[in-house]
C-alpha positions in Angstrom: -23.2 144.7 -123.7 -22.3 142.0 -121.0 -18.7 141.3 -119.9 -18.0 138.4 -117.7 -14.6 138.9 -115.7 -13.8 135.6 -114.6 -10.1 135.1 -114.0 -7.9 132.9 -111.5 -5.2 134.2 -109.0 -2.4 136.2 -110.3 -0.4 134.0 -107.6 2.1 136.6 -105.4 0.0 139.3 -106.7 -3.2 139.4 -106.7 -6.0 137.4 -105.4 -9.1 136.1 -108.2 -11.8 139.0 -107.0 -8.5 141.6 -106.6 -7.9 140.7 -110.2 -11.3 140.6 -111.0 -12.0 144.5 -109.7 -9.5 145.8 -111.6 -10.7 144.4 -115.0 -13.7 145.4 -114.1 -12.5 149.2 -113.5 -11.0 148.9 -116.6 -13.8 148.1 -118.5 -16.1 150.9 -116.8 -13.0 153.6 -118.0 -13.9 152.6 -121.2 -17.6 152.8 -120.9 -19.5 152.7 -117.6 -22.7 151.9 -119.2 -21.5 147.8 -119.9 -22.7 145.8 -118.0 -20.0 144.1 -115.7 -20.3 140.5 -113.5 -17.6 139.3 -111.1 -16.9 136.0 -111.4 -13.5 134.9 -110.3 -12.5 131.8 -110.1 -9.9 129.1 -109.0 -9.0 125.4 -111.0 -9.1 123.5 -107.2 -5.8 124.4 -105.8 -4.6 127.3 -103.3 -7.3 130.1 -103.9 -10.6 128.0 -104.6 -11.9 128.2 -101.4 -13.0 132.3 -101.0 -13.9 132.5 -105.2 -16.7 129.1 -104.7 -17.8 131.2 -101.4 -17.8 134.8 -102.8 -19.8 133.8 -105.7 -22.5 131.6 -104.1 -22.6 134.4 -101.2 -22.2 131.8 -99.1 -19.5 131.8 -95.4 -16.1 131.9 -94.3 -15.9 129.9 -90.8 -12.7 129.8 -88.7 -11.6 126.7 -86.3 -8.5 125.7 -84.8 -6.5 122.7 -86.4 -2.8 121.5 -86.6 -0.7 122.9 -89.3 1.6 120.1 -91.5 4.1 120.2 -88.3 1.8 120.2 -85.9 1.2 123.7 -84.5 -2.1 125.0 -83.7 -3.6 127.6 -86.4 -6.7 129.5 -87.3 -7.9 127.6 -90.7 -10.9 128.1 -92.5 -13.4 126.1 -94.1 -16.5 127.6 -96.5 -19.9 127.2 -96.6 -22.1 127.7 -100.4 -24.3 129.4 -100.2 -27.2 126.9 -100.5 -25.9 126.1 -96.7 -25.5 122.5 -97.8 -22.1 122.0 -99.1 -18.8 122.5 -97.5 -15.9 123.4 -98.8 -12.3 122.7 -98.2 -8.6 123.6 -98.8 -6.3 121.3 -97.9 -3.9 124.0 -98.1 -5.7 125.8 -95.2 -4.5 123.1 -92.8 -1.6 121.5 -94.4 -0.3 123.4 -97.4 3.4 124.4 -98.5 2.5 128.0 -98.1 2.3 127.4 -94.3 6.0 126.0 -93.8 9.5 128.6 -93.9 12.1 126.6 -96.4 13.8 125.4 -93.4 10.6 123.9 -91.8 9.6 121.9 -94.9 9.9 118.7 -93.8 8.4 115.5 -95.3 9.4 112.9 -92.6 7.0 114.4 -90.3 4.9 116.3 -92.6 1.3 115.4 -91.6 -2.9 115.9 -93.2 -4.3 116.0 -89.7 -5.1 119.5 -89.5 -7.1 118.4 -92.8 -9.0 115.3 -91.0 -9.5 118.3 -88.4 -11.3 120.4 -90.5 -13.6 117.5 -92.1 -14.5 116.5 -88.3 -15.3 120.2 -87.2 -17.5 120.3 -90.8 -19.2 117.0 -90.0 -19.9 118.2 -86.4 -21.9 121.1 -87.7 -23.7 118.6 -90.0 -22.6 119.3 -93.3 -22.7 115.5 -95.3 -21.9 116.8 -98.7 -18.2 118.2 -99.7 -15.9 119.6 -102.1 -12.2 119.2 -101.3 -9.3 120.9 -103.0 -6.3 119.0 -102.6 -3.4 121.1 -104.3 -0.7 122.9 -102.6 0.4 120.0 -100.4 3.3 120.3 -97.5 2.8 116.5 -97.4 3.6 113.1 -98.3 2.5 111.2 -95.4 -0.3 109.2 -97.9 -3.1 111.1 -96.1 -2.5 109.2 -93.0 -2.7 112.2 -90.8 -5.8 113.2 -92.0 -7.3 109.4 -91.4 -6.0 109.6 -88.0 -8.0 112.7 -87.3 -11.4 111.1 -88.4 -10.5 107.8 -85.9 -8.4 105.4 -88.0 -5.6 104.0 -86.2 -2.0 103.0 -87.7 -0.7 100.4 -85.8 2.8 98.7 -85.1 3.4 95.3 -84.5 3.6 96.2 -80.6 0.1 97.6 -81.3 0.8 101.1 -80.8 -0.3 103.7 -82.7 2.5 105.3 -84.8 3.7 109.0 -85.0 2.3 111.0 -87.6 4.1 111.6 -91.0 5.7 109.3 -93.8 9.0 108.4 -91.6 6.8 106.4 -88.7 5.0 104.0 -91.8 8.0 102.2 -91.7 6.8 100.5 -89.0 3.4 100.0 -90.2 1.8 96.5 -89.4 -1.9 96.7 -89.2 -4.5 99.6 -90.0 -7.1 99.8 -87.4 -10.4 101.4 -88.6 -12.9 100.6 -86.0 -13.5 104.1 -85.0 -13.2 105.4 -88.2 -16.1 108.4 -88.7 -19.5 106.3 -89.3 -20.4 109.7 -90.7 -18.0 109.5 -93.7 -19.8 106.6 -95.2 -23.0 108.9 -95.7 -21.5 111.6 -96.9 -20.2 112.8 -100.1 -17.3 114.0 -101.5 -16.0 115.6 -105.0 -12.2 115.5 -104.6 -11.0 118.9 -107.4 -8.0 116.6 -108.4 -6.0 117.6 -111.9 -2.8 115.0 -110.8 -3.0 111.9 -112.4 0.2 110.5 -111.0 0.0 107.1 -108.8 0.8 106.7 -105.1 4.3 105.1 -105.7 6.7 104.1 -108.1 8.9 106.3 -111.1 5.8 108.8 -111.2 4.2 108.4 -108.0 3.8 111.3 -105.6 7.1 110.9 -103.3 9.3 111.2 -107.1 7.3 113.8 -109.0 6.3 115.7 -106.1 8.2 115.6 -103.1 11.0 117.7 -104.1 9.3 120.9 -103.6 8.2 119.2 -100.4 11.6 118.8 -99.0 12.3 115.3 -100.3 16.1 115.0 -100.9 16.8 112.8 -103.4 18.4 110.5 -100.5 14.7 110.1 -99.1 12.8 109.6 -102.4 13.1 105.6 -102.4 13.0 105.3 -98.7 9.5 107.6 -98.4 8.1 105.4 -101.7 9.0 102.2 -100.0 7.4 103.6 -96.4 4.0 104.4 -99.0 4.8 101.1 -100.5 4.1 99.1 -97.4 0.7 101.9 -96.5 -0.8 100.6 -100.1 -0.1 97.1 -99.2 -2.0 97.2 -95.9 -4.8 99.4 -97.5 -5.0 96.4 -100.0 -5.1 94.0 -97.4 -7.8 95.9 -95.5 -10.1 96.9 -97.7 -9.4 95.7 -101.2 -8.3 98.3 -102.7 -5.0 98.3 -104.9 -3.4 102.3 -104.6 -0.1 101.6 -106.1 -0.6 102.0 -109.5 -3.8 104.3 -109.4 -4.0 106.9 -111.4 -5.0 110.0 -109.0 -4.0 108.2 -106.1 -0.5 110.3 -105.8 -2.4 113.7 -105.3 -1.4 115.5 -102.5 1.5 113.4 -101.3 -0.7 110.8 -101.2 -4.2 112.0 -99.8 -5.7 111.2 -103.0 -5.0 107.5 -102.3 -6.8 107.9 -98.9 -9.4 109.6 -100.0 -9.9 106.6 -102.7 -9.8 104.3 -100.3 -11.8 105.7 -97.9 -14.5 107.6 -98.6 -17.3 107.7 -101.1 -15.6 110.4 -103.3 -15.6 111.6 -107.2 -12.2 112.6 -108.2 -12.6 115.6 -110.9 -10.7 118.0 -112.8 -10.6 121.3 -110.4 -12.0 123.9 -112.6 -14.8 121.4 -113.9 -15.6 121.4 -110.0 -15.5 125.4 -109.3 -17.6 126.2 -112.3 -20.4 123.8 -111.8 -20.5 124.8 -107.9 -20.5 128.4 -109.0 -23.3 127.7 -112.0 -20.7 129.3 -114.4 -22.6 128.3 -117.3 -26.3 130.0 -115.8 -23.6 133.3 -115.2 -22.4 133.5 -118.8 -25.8 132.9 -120.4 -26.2 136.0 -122.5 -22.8 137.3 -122.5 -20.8 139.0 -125.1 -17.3 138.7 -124.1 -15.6 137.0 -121.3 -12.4 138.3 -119.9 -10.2 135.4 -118.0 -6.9 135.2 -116.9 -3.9 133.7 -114.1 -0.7 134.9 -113.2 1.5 133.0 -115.9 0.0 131.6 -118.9 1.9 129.2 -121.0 1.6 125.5 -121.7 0.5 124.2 -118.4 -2.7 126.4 -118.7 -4.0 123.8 -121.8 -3.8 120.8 -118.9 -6.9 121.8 -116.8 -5.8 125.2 -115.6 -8.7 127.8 -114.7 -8.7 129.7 -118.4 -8.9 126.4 -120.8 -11.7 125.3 -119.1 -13.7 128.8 -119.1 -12.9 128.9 -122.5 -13.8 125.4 -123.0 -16.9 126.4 -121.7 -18.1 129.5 -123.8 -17.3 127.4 -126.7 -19.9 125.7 -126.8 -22.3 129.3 -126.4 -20.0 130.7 -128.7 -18.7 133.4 -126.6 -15.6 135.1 -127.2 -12.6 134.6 -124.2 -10.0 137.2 -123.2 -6.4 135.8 -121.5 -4.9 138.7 -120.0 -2.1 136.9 -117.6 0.8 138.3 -115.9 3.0 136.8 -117.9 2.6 134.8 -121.5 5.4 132.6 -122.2 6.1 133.5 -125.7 6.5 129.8 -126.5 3.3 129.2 -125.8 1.6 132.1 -127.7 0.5 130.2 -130.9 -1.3 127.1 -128.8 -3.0 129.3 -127.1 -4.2 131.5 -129.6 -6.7 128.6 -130.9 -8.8 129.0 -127.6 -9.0 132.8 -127.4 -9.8 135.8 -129.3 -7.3 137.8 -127.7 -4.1 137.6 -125.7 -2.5 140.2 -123.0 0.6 140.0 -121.2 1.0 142.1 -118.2 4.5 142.2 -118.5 6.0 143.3 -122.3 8.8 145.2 -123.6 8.1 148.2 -121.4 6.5 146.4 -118.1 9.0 143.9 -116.9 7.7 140.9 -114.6 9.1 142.0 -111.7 7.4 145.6 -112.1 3.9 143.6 -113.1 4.2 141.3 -110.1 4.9 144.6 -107.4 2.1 147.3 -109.3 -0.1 144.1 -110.1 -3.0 146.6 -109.9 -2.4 149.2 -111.9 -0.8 147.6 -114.9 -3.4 144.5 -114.8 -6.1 147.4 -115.1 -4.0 149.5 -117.8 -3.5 146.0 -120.2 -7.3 144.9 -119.4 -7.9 148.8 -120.6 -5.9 148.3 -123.6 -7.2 145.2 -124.7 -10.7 145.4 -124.2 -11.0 149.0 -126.0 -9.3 147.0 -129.4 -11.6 144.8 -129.3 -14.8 146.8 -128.2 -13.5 148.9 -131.3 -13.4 146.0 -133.8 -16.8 144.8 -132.8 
């Protein structure tokens, strides 16, 4: 018997392999003779980058870049392991998880340290990409990141502006003479699931910027500093960001991106799976085990589990979803995409105890669960 273990982060628990171990050391309880493989995963947001390296053995490597308020960190970048493709986490450089509450900030909030790591990837002569963009700190319209990779933002003095969403005020004239020649023969799949456009009622600075710091006193005046970017990105290239759907990701680096670079914009766990050869890993499998730190409705719009299950449908392997938590809500929706259902936390393990002994009760529900079932069979 072959059991693939292939779930997400249990976010402020566990990481996807930490998750993945203790499935797997539940299964082996129940019979070490079943054969086990490892495959954790990540739908393109915080997490993807050490899951896409772990399971194409490939490497972690470390550079300094500017964080979202421009402090020198150590960020990482990964390498697959067909020592081609690099991968990237926005959220390395310029993510939410990087900021204190009181240092969130969307005024000044840059992308360079994100334009940092493509240049250090390019120097080492990597041409072909995958970029996660979730997890954002920003909202500067992926200026920042530009800026790192030679594209100047210019006032009508013609001087270059500050970085972050406040100084676009100002904006008269984008100056992209010495933007990266090396960008334009490169490539670039973009793990994108936000559909939302660069301004407007649902653009980034509304839907998003919120948990970026955006009072609700600097939501129109951040849309209208974005409003006059899109307009000189129009006027410079052609290319109308306002209203594009995808555009909005990432406080705007989407847009950039779109603009830009010759990219691919794709749901994020459609991007993991195919760089991980998910569907050569499954091959042959009788059960696959799956699973995140909260399950409920959200997970049927692109999260990591849909799409696993999504793809052992069509090999006709049975899925697993043993979460952290299962909104109850939710229960009978999900039901249609897998055989079984866990939640860490029940009537005896409360979410707070599941979220501190992660671990041991993710082991003792993946024990459970997959003895039922092995039972059934």
């Amino acid at each position: 018997m072959k059991i693939v273990v292939s779930p997400d982060s249990f976010k402020g628990s566990l990481t996807a392999k930490e998750a993945a171990k203790e499935m797997i050391a539940a299964i082996h309880e129940i019979n070490p003779k079943i054969k086990t493989v490892l495959l954790p995963v990540a739908d393109g947001g915080e997490g993807t980058l050490e899951p896409l390296v772990e399971a194409t053995n490939g490497q972690i490597v470390s550079v300094r870049v500017q964080d979202p308020i421009g402090r020198l960190i150590e960020a990482e970048y990964g390498i697959l392991g067909n020592r081609e493709t690099c991968v990237i986490e926005m959220a390395k450089a310029s993510g939410l998880t990087l900021l204190s509450n009181d240092e969130r900030n969307p005024l000044i909030a840059s992308t360079y340290g994100t334009g940092q790591l493509i240049r250090e990837a390019l120097d080492a002569g990597f041409r072909k990409f995958i970029i996660g963009i979730g997890g954002s700190a920003t909202n500067d319209g992926g200026t920042g990141m530009l800026n790192a990779l030679g594209m100047k933002f210019l006032n009508t003095d013609g001087k270059e502006l500050e970085l972050g969403a406040e100084a676009l005020s100002t904006l008269y004239k984008i100056d992209d003479s010495f933007f990266d020649e090396r960008i334009k023969v490169s490539e670039f799949v973009i793990a994108c699931d936000v559909d939302n456009p660069f301004v407007g009622t649902n653009g980034t600075t509304t839907i998003f910027g919120p948990q970026k710091g955006v009072t609700p006193e600097m939501v129109q005046r951040i849309d209208h500093n974005l409003t006059i970017l899109a307009d000189a990105i129009e006027a410079l290239t052609g290319v109308a960001l306002h209203n594009e759907p995808g555009a909005g990701a990432a406080g705007g680096l989407g847009g950039a991106f779109l603009a830009f670079f010759p990219v691919v914009l794709k749901p994020g766990i459609e991007v993991v799976m195919r760089a991980i050869d998910f569907h050569g890993q499954i091959h042959g499998a009788s059960l696959i085990i799956t699973g995140e730190g909260k399950s409920d409705a959200q997970t049927l719009s692109g999260k990591a589990p849909i799409g696993i299950a999504n793809a052992a449908k069509k090999l006709q392997i049975p899925v697993v979803l043993i979460s952290g938590y299962v909104d109850g809500d939710s229960y009978s929706s999900l039901s249609e995409h897998f055989l079984a259902i866990a939640s860490v936390a029940n009537e005896s393990v409360t979410q707070q105890e599941s979220i501190q002994n992660a671990a041991i009760h993710l082991r003792r529900r993946t024990f459970e669960t997959v003895q039922k079932i092995i039972k059934e069979v």
